[in-house]
Structures are given as structure tokens and as C-alpha cells.
Steps between C-alpha positions, in 0.01 A plus 500: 500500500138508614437572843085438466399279774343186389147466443438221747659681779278827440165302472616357836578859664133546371376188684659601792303866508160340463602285758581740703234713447235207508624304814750747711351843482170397645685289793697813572174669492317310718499497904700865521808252388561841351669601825789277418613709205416852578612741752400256800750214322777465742277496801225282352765231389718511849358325838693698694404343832671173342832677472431649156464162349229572228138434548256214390253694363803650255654145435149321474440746224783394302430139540175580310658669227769244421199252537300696209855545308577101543139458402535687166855327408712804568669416846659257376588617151901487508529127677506171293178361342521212767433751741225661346726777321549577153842434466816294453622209725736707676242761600704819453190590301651780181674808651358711188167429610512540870699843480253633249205352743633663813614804388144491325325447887727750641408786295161442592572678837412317887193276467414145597661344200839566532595620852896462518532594842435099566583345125167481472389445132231336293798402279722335802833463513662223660886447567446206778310321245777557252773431779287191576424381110910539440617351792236305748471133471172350377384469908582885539337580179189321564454641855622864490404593152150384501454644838615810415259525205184365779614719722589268785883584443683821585877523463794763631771573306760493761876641352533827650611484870512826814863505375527417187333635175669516143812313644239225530798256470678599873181366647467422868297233478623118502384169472679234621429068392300346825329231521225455717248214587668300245459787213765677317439858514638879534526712839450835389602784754477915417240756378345618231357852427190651262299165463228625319207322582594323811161574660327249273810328429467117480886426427835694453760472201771538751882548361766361718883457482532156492902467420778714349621812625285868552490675178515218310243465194511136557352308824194641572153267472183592498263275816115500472424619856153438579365788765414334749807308578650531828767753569335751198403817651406779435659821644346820347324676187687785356301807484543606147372851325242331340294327738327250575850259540535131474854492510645278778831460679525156604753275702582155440648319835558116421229497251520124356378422167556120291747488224150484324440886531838562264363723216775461176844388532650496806743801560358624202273712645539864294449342142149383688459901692590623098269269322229792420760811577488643165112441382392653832728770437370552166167487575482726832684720244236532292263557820707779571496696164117401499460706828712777372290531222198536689654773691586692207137461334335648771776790571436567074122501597525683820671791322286505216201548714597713819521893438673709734499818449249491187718247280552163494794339693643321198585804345783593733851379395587406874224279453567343182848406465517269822207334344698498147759348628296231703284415206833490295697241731166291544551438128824453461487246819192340332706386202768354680267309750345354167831406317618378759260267620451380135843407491512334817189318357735385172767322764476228783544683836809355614623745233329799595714563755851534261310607212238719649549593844642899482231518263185368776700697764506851301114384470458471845677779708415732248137388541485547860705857534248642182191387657601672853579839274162462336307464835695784672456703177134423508472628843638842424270531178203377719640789757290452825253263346803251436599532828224359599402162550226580295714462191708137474829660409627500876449128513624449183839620601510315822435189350726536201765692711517079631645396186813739474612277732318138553514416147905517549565797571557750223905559606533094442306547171694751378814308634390267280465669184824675590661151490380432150579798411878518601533095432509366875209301417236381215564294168762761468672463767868585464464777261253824536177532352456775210127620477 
């Protein structure tokens, strides 16, 4: 069993830090953009005469860097070569490489390169694309996709609802068959809650019960909402603890769109919401343990160099063996992430799910919860210094404190692996799981 990564992928990592240090470090640099990632970050980033809605300045700056990213061929890296990415048709890109790349960026610490607050990477990711490549037709394809990757195109992923979270399937919202001027269509009535990105949004994914009864994992459709269609508005952003926030609550009163605007089989809609579930889940995994890491490296070198007292932090016990334990779980975690997205690499995805999916989901909440521990543990090594907004680790947990529950929460994750476990679910359903 060798668990060397390959060659390839560590001349790439490599590519990446010149990159990085070439292109990205001097743009940081340059016109105090500095005051987006130190202690002035969360006020340089919000406009908060706009309502906390982030700032230009902040959102013109990553423009540039995904500009100088595309530019170099690493934007794009995990989409098909038809899009300008480096791998295959389906564009899933390989889950191997894209954990090992993130966590890789993570670790690195807060800088221009890989600021996760906003999914901002110079390796993107991109489940609409995905969600588009798997289930648009060639008209949706050709508009959206390539418009996202211009930049003229913006979409919402709109699922969760003011009432409805992980019981996604007792949705409030409906659409109804009209026709209208002569056009076949959908009437969609209800609201949707944390659309990310519906400042600059240029259309909505919008998930609507279109037949069959609440609860039901059949008979909901995904409609291609464009923003500016009449009866889509836009009733508040939610505050969050990491601010700036993009993240809408919207209403939808007779919004009309054509039978057109159908993304994937009709009432079909969750097998089009699931299409990238399990590689983003992997792969914000790895983000996770990549931030966790970072917090631990500095705690180790924090200790090593501060001397209270006339000796050196790291020499205290009560110092030591939270860190131990950190570092220890950060392996361990590491491993999994690794085998796991190799495997899920060796199998189409439709399989991932009963083959794989405790497996990504022990990745994932475990991820998110270790990363929080790190940060907080970081803090109270740092003492006052960490907490400070002079030191990242406070904004490290707020963000990542996000993903214990956005990613699916970690109770429905470990629901999950609790259902492999005892046989209620999985390719071995009907009988439990032995380890």
C-alpha cells in the first residue's frame, strides 16, 4: 500500500506556490489591499451603508485574481478541456487532486489566493457548472456555463427556504403548469432563504414542488429563474457572524418562467440539487483539515517561541497535549480525506452515494467540528494576541463554524453514517455495517 502522492500532482502544488507567490502576493501587496486580510478585514470587505452587502473595492479585487488565476490555467483546472479545464467530459475534475490542492491552499493561512469566506479560489470550484454539464440542455449549457466562466452570469442556489432546511423535501414552494401569451410555463409562488450571491445574481436555481405530496423525494423540479423577473424580490440579508453577507431571503409572487427554464427531469429535481453533493463535500473537507492545520502550525510555533516566565511555552504539558491531540486527528483525518476521495475517483458518482457516502460524510462533519477546535485552541495558545483580530484564528472559526451546519449539517451527517452503520441505508442496506 503506498500512500506517496503522485509526482504530477506535487509538481503542480509547486506550480501553484510560484504562482502564488509571483502573481497574488504582490496584488495583495499593492494599494493597502492588505487591509482586506488583516485586522481591518471585516470592515474593509463590508459596505455597511449598503446593508452589509460587501464592498466593490473587496469584490473588484477578487475579480482580478481569478482573472490572473484563469490567465495562468488554474481557475479552471477541474472543468472539462472544452471549457478550458484539464479534465474529463463530465467535469467533476479528480477528487484526489482537488482535496490534496485545497487542503494544500488552506494551510497556507488567509491570503488572496484562497479566501473561503466567498469560495474564492485560484483553483475554482463549480457545482452549477456541474449541475448544468449533467443536466442543462445544449441552449442552457451554452448560455449559463460560458457566462459563468466570462463573468456575465451569476447563479443562486435556491433549496433552502425561511421554513424549511434539511427537510428540504416539505418545501413551501410550488409551481403550478400556466400558460401564458401562448407559452407553456410554471407559476412559481413561496420563498427562499440564504441565496448566496443574490446581490450580483443574474439568475436563480429555484426548487419548487411541482406534484406529489410534502415530504415526498419525488416531485420537485428545478426552474432557471432569471433575477429580474417580475414578482422576484428580495426581502432581507441575514446578518451572519462573519460579515460582510450576501445571503438573501427572497419571495417569489406569480413569478412566470417558460417550460424552457426546466433544468433536468421534471419532478426530478433532488437528483439535479445532489449532482455535486458528495465532491463538494469532499473537497470543503479537505479545506477544513487544511485550515486546522494551519492553526496548529502556528500554535506549535507560537509556543516554541513565547517565554513566560523565562521558558518557552511549548514546554508546558497544558500546552502540549491539546496540540498533540490536534496534530494527531489532523493526520488521522488527512488519510481518510485521501482514501476516500481516491476511491470515489475509482467509481462513477451515481455510486458514491451507496458505496461511499458515510465515508465523505465522516470526512466532512468531522472536518468542520476539528477545524472550529483548532481555531478556538489557537486562540487560547495565542492568549490575548489570538484574541485579537490581529491574529486570523477568530475568523477562521467564524467562517468554518458555517460549515457544521451549511454543508448538511453535522447531526444529518452523522445520521447518515449511523444509517450505514446500523443497515437503514447504503449498499448494505438491510444488514449492519462491521468496520
Amino acid at each position: 500500500m503506498n500512500f506517496d502522492l503522485p509526482p504530477e500532482l506535487l509538481q503542480y502544488l509547486g506550480a501553484l506556490d510560484t504562482f502564488i507567490d509571483r502573481e497574488i502576493r504582490p496584488l495583495q501587496a499593492k494599494n493597502d489591499n492588505e487591509r482586506f486580510f488583516d485586522h481591518r478585514r471585516e470592515n474593509a470587505r463590508t459596505n455597511w451603508d449598503a446593508g452589509g452587502l460587501p464592498c466593490e473595492e473587496w469584490e473588484e479585487l477578487l475579480k482580478e485574481c481569478t482573472r490572473l488565476a484563469d490567465q495562468a490555467g488554474f481557475w479552471r483546472f477541474s472543468l472539462p478541456k472544452r471549457y478550458g479545464g484539464q479534465n474529463e467530459s463530465e467535469g467533476r475534475g479528480s477528487n484526489l487532486w482537488m482535496s490534496v490542492i485545497r487542503e494544500h491552499l488552506a494551510s497556507k493561512g488567509l491570503g488572496l489566493f484562497n479566501d473561503l469566506q466567498n469560495e474564492h479560489s485560484i483553483v475554482g470550484n463549480f457545482p452549477d457548472i456541474v449541475m448544468l454539464l449533467h443536466f442543462g440542455s445544449e441552449k442552457q449549457r451554452e448560455e449559463l456555463i460560458w457566462g459563468r466562466l466570462e463573468g456575465r452570469i451569476r447563479i443562486t442556489f435556491g433549496l433552502t427556504e425561511p421554513s424549511h432546511g434539511s427537510d428540504a423535501t416539505f418545501m413551501d414552494t410550488k409551481a403550478i403548469p400556466e400558460i401564458r401569451d401562448g407559452v407553456n410555463g410554471w407559476l412559481i409562488n413561496g420563498a427562499k432563504k440564504w441565496q448566496t450571491g443574490m446581490h450580483k445574481a443574474t439568475h436563480c436555481f429555484i426548487f419548487a414542488r411541482t406534484s406529489g405530496a410534502s415530504g415526498s423525494l419525488t416531485g420537485i423540479t428545478c426552474l432557471i429563474v432569471p433575477r429580474h423577473t417580475p414578482g422576484l424580490t428580495i426581502e432581507s440579508y441575514q446578518w451572519t457572524l462573519n460579515m460582510p453577507t450576501d445571503h438573501a431571503t427572497i419571495s417569489l409572487r406569480n413569478v412566470f418562467v417558460p417550460s424552457s427554464c426546466v433544468l433536468g427531469p421534471l419532478h426530478s429535481g433532488l437528483a439535479v440539487a445532489q449532482a455535486f453533493v458528495h465532491e463538494n463535500r469532499i473537497r470543503q473537507a479537505a479545506s477544513s483539515l487544511g485550515a486546522a492545520i494551519y492553526c496548529v502550525n502556528e500554535s506549535i510555533t507560537y509556543a516554541v517561541s513565547r517565554a513566560p516566565f523565562g521558558k518557552p511555552l511549548a514546554t508546558n504539558q497544558a500546552i502540549q497535549f491539546p496540540l498533540v491531540e490536534l496534530a494527531t486527528q489532523c493526520e488521522m483525518l488527512r488519510l481518510l480525506i485521501r482514501k476516500t476521495a481516491s476511491e470515489m475517483d475509482r467509481i462513477s458518482h451515481v455510486d458514491v452515494e451507496a458505496q461511499l457516502g458515510d465515508k465523505v460524510s465522516m470526512c466532512n462533519y468531522w472536518a468542520n467540528r476539528l477545524c472550529t477546535e483548532a481555531a478556538d485552541r489557537a486562540i487560547q495558545v495565542h492568549g490575548g494576541m489570538g484574541y485579537g483580530r490581529e491574529k486570523p484564528f477568530e475568523h477562521i472559526w467564524r467562517h468554518h463554524r458555517r460549515y457544521r451546519i451549511t454543508e448538511g449539517s453535522e447531526e444529518i451527517q452523522m445520521r447518515k453514517v449511523a444509517g450505514y452503520l446500523f443497515g437503514f441505508m447504503g449498499a448494505g442496506k438491510g444488514r449492519p455495517t462491521k468496520l
